[in-house]
C-alpha positions in Angstrom: 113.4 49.7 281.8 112.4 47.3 284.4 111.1 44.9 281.3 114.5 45.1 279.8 116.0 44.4 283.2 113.9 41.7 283.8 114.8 40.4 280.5 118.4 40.7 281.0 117.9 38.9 284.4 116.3 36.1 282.4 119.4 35.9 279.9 122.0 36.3 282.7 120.1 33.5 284.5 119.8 31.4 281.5 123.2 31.8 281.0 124.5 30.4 284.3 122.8 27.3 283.8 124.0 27.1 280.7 127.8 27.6 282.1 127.1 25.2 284.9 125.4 22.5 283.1 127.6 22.2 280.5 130.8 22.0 283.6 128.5 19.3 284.4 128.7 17.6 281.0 132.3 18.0 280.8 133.3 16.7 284.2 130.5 14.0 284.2 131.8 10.9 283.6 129.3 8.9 281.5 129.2 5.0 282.2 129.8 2.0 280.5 127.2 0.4 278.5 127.6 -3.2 279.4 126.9 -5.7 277.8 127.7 -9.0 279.8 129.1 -11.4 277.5 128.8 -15.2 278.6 131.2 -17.1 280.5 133.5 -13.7 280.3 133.3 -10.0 281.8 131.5 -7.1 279.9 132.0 -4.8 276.9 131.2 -1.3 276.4 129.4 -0.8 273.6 129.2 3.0 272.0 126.8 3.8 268.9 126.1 7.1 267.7 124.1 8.1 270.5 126.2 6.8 273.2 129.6 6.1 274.1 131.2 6.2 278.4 134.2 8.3 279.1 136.4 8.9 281.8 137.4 12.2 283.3 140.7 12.0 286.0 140.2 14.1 289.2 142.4 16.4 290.8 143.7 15.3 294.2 143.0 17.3 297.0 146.0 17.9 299.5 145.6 15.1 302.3 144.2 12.9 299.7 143.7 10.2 297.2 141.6 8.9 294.5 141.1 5.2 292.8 140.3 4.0 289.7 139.4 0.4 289.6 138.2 -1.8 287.0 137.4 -5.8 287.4 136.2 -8.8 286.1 133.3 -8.1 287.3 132.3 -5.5 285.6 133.6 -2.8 287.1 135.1 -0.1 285.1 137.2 3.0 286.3 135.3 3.2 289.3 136.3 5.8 291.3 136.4 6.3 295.2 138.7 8.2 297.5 140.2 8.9 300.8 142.2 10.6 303.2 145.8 9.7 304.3 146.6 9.3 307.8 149.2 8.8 310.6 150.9 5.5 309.7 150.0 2.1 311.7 151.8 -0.6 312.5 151.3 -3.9 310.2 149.2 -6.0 310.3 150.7 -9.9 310.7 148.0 -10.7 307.5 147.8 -7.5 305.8 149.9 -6.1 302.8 152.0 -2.8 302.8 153.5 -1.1 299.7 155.7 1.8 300.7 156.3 4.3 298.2 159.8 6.0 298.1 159.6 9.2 295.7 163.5 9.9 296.0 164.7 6.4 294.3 163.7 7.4 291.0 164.4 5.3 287.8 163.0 6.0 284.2 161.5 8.6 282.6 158.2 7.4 280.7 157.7 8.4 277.0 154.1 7.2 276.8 151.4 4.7 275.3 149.4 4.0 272.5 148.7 1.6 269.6 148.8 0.8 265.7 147.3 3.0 262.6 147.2 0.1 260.4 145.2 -0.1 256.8 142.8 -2.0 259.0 142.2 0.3 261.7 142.0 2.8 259.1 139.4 0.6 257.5 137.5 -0.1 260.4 137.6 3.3 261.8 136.4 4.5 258.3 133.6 1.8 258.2 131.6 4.0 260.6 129.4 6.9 260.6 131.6 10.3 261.2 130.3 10.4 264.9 131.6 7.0 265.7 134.7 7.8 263.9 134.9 10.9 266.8 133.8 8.6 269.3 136.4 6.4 268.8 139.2 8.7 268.3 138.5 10.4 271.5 138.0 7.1 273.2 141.7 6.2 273.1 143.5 9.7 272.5 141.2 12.8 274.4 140.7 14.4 278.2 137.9 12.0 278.6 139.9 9.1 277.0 142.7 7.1 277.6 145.3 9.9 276.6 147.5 7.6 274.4 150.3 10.3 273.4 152.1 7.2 270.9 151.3 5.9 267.4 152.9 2.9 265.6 152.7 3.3 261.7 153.8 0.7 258.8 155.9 2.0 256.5 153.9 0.3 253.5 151.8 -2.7 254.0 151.9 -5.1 256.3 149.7 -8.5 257.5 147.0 -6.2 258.3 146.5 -5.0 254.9 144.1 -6.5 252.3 146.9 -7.1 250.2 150.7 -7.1 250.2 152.9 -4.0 249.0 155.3 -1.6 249.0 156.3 1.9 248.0 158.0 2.2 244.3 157.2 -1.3 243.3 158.0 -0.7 239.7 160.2 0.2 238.0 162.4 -2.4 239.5 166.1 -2.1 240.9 165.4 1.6 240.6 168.0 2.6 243.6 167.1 6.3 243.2 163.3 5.7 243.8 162.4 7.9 241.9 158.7 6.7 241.9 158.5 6.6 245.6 154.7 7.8 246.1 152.1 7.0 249.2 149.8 4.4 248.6 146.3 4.7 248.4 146.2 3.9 251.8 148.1 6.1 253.3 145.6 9.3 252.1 142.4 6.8 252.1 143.4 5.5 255.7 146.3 6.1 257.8 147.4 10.0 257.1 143.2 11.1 258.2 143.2 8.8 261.3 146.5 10.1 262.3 145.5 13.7 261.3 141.9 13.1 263.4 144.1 11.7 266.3 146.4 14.5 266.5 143.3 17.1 266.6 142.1 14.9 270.0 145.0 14.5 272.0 146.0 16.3 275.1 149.8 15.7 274.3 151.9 15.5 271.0 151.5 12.5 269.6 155.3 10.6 268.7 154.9 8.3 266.0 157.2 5.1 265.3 157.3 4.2 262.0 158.5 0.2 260.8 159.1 -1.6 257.3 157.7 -5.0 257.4 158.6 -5.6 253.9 160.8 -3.2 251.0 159.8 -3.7 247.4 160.6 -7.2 246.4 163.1 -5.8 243.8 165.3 -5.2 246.9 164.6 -8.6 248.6 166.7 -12.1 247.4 163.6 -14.3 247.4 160.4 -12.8 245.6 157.7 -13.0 248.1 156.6 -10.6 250.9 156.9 -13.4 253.7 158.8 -16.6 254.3 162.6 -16.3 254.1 164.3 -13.4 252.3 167.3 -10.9 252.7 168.1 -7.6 251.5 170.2 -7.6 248.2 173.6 -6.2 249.7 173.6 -3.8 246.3 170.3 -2.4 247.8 171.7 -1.2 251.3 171.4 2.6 251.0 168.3 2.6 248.8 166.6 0.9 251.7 168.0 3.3 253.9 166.8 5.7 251.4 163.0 4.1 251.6 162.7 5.3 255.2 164.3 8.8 254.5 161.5 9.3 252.1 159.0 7.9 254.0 159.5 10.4 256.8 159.5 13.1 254.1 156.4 11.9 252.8 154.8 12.4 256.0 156.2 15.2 256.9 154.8 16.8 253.8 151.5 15.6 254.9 151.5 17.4 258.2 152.6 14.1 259.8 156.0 14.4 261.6 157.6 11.0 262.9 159.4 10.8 266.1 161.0 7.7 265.7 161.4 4.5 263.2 162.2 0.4 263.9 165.1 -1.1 261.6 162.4 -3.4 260.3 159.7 -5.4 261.9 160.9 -8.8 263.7 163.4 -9.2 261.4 164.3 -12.9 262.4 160.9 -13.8 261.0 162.9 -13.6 257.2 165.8 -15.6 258.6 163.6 -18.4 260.1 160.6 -18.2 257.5 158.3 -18.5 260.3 155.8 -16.2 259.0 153.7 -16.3 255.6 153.2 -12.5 256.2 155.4 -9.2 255.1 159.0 -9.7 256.6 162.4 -9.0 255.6 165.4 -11.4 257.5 168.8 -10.1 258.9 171.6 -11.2 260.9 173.8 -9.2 262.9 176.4 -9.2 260.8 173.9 -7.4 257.6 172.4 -5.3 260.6 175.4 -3.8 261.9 176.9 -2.7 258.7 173.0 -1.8 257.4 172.8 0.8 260.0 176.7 1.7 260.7 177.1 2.6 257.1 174.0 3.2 255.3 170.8 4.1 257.6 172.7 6.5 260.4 174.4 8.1 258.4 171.5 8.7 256.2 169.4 9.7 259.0 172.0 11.6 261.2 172.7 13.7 257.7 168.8 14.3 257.4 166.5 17.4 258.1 165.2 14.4 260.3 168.7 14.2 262.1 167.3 14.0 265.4 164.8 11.4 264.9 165.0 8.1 267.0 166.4 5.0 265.8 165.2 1.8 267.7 167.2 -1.4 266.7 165.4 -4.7 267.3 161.7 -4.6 266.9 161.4 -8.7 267.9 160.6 -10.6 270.7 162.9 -10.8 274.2 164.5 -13.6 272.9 166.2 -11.5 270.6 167.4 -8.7 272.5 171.0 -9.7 273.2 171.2 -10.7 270.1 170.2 -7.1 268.6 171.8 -5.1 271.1 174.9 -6.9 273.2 176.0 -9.3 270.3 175.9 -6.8 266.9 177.2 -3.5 268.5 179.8 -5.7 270.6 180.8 -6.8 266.8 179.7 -3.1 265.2 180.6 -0.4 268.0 180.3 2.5 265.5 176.4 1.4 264.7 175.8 2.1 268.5 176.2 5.8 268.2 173.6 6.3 265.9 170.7 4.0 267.6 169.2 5.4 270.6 167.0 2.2 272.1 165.8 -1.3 271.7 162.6 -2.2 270.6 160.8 -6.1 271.5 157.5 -7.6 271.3 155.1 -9.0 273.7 154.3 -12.6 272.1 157.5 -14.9 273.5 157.1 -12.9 277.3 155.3 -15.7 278.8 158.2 -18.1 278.1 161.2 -15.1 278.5 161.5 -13.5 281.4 162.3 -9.9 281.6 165.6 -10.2 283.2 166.6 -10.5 279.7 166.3 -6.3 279.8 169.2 -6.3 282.1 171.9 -7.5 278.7 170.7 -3.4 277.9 170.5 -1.2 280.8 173.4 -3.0 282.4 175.8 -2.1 279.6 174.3 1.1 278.4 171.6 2.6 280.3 171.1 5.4 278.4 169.6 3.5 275.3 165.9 3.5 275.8 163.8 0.4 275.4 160.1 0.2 274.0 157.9 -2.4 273.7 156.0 -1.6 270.3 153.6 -4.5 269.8 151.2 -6.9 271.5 147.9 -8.8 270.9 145.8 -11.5 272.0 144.5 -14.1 269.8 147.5 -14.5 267.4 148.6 -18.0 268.9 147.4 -20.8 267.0 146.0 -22.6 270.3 143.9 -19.2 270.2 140.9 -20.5 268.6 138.6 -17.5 268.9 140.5 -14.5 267.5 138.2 -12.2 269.2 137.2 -13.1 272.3 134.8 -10.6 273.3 134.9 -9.4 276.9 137.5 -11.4 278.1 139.3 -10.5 281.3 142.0 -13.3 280.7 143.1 -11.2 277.6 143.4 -8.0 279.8 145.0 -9.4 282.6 147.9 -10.4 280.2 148.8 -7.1 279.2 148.1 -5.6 282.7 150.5 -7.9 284.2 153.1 -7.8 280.9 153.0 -3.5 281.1 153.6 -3.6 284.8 156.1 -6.0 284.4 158.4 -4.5 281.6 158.1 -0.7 283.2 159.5 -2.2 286.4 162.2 -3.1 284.3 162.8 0.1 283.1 160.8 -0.2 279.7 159.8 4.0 278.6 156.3 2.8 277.4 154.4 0.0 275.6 152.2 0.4 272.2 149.6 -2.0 271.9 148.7 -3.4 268.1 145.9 -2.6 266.0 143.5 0.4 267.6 140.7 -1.5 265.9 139.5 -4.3 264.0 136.7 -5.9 262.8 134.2 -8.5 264.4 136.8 -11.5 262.6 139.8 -9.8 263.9 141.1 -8.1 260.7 141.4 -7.3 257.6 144.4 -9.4 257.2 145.2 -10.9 253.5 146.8 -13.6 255.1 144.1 -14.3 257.8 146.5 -13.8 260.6 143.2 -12.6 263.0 144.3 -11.0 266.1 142.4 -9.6 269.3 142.1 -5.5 269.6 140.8 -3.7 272.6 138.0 -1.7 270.1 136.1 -4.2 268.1 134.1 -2.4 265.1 130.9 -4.3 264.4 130.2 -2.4 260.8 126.8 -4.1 260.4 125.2 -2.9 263.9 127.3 0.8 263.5 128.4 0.4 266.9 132.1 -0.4 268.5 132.7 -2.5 271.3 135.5 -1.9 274.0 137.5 -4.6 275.7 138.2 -5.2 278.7 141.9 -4.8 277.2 140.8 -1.6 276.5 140.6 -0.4 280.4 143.2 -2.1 280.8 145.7 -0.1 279.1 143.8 2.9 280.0 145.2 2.3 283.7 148.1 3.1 282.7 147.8 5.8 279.7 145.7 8.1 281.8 147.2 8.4 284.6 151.2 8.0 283.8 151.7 11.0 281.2 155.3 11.2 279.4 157.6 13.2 281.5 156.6 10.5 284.8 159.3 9.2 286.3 159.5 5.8 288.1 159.8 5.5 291.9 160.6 2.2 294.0 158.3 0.8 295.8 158.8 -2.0 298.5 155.9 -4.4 299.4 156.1 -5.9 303.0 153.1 -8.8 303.0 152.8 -12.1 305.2 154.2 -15.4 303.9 150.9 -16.6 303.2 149.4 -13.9 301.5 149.6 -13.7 297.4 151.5 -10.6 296.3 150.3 -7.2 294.7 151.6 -6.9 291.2 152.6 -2.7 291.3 154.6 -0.4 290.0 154.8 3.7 290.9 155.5 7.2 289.1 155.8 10.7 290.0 154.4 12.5 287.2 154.8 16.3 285.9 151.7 17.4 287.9 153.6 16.5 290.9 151.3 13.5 291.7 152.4 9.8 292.6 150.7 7.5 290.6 150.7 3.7 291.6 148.9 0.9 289.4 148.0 -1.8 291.1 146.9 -5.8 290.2 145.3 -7.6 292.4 144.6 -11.8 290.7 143.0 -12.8 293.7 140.0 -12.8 296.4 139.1 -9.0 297.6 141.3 -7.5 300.2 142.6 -4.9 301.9 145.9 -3.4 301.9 147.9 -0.1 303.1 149.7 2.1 301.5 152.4 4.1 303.1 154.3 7.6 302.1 156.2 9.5 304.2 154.8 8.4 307.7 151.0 8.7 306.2 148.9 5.6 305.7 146.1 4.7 302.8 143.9 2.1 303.4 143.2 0.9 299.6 140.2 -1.8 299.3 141.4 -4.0 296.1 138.5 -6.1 295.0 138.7 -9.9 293.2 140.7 -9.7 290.2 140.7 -5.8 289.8 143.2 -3.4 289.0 143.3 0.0 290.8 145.3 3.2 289.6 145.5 5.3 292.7 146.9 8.8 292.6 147.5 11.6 295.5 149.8 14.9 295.8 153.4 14.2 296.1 153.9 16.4 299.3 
């Protein structure tokens, strides 16, 4: 008896360690593996043995935690602290106030791009990388992106151009509408691995960059082209059967573009997959053949996004067609835009949509470093430049009531691609095939700032910042989210510093250091 006992002790003991280390493990975080890259910050780099996480902490009442990352090399560091009675301010200090009862938007989410390349990429490595990876961008110990962005076909980042039902030509009935090879080599088991990982369903948008060139007037996948009007509801048609397609695949979409930067086919500015309208084509596109379609659908409630192009273009796509097209307004339900022109538009231009009809949402649904032609080095491993461009572009456009921002590409290779037209771009997970490892950005963190810590459901607050004349400003923006935290992101692009934050007669002090961003969060009491 006492042998058995003993025994059982030994189990029971063995057990709790067990239990405890393995609580350990799974609240742990596990560090970056830098590698300092010259001139610029660090990367990350994960292998098969290895790869850093990042777990988010529950706030204690009374309290706060941070979550910096810098140029220097700092990533998701965390610290804390305790709120107190509020001081007065300091004549060379800064002060954000938080006010949790001026609320704004609601946040849909964040995420970025299944394309054939990341597919390719992704697939390129061994099948614990491929977890690795996944759960990088899309688990509890990730970044908790909860949004996809899928081509509906090919696109630039493709080896080759195409489209579904290719042949037989002017076949309106499509009736050999079948996935491509890349769908079931590529997308559909990224997607389907992604969906496994992620804390929170995972809404899909879905864009055409190019319809079968049967349907186009010019027969090439880039430069200038319009849809043949005698091919209007079969390319409303394409999209229906896409989303069946996927559907049938275990994929359901949430929403679709009505085609990717559309005046890329009016301008012939780009060699790459395209397909040009005006709004006049537009308007009656959608008014007549794609809503209807869509509205009429098992898929009836999907979302329709009109736009998809740079700022530029917004009152174009939104003010000016359903000015001239009233009746196409009732089936679209937001705006999509691009990041590429927002250095040279500012986003006041947001204003031509939630001034006139605030209840149409507005996404941004893709950005990328590297694509400029100045941009010499496609991928410019470790560079904080890069991620300072979207930290400063995301905090921007949700400040001006934007629902949530999808990067590009979730990875590419060491070149920047595949692309068959070698239009390399910059991704915040670089695959390096040869060496079986990936590489993370600094881009990477960066949108992690916000993906982790602002889950859909948040809703903005206002925030005031009271600073001295002298002193440079605090980029910021603020959320409440469904856990009944406030979450507030904050940019710092200069010298280390000090500031305060205030709620509700309590006080923070918050210790920003050079070029750093900070995600703080603390109960919402």
């Amino acid at each position: 008896m006492f042998l058995r006992s003993k025994n059982k002790m030994k189990l029971c003991h063995g057990l709790i360690i067990f239990v405890l280390t393995s609580f350990t493990y799974v609240l742990a975080d596990i560090p970056c593996a830098e590698r300092q890259i010259p001139k610029q910050s660090v990367v990350c780099v994960c292998n098969t043995t290895y790869c850093d996480d990042i777990t988010r902490e529950i706030p204690a009442p009374k309290s706060f935690v941070t979550y910096t990352s810098s140029k220097d090399g700092l990533r998701f560091k965390k610290a804390g602290g305790t709120w107190i009675e509020s001081k007065s301010k300091s004549c060379c200090s800064t002060t954000l106030e938080v006010f949790p009862h001026i609320k704004y938007q609601r946040v849909e989410g964040f995420g970025g791009a299944v394309t054939d390349s990341a597919g390719i990429n992704w697939k390129a490595l061994p099948a614990t990388l491929q977890d690795y990876l996944i759960r990088s961008y899309f688990s509890e110990n990730g970044l908790e992106y909860n949004m996809l962005r899928v081509p509906i076909g090919g696109s630039d980042f493709s080896t080759h151009p195409y489209a579904y039902n290719e042949l037989p030509v002017n076949d309106t009935q499509l009736t050999n509408y079948t996935l491509a090879p890349e769908d079931n080599l590529y997308k559909i088991p990224m997607i389907k691995s992604i969906m496994k990982a992620a804390t929170a369903p995972v809404h899909i948008v879905a864009t055409t960059w190019s319809p079968p060139l049967w349907m186009k007037t010019h027969q090439t996948y880039g430069g200038f082209s319009r849809l043949k009007r005698q091919y209007y509801q079969a390319y409303a048609d394409y999209h229906l059967k896409f989303l069946e397609k996927y559907n049938q695949s275990g994929i359901p979409v949430w929403g679709i573009t009505t085609t990717n930067e559309p005046i890329n086919g009016v301008l012939s500015i780009a060699p790459f997959n395209s397909l040009g309208w005006d709004v006049q084509e537009m308007g009656e596109w959608i008014m007549n053949n794609l809503g209807p379609t869509i509205r009429n659908s098992a898929f009836k409630d999907l979302k329709i996004l009109a736009g998809d192009d740079q700022r530029a273009t917004i009152p174009y796509w939104f003010n000016v067609m359903f000015a001239r097209y009233p009746k196409a307004l009732d089936f679209v339900d937001g705006i999509a835009v691009h990041f590429y022109t927002d250095n040279f538009i500012p986003a006041a231009v947001f204003d031509a949509v939630t001034a006139t009809h605030p209840e149409k949402i507005i996404l941004a649904t893709e950005a990328c470093q590297g694509s400029f032609p100045w941009q010499k080095e496609k991928v410019l491993l470790g560079s904080w430049d890069r991620a300072k461009s979207y930290i400063e572009d995301i905090l921007e456009d949700l400040n001006y009531n934007l629902v949530g921002w999808i990067d590009w590409n979730l990875c590419l290779n060491m070149r920047g691609g595949p692309n068959w037209v070698e239009n390399f771009v910059d991704s915040p997970i670089i695959v390096d095939e040869e060496k079986q490892q990936f590489l993370k950005q600094p881009m990477f963190y960066a949108m992690g700032h916000f993906s982790k810590f602002i889950p859909r459901g948040s809703i903005r607050i206002k925030v005031v910042e009271n600073k001295h004349f002298f002193v440079s400003r605090v980029r910021h923006v603020a959320f409440i989210t469904p856990k009944n935290t406030i979450v507030a992101v904050l940019y710092n692009d200069g010298q280390s510093r000090t500031i305060h934050l205030k709620n509700s007669g309590k006080q923070a002090t918050l210790n920003l250091p050079a070029h750093s961003v900070t995600t703080v969060e603390f109960p919402c009491e």
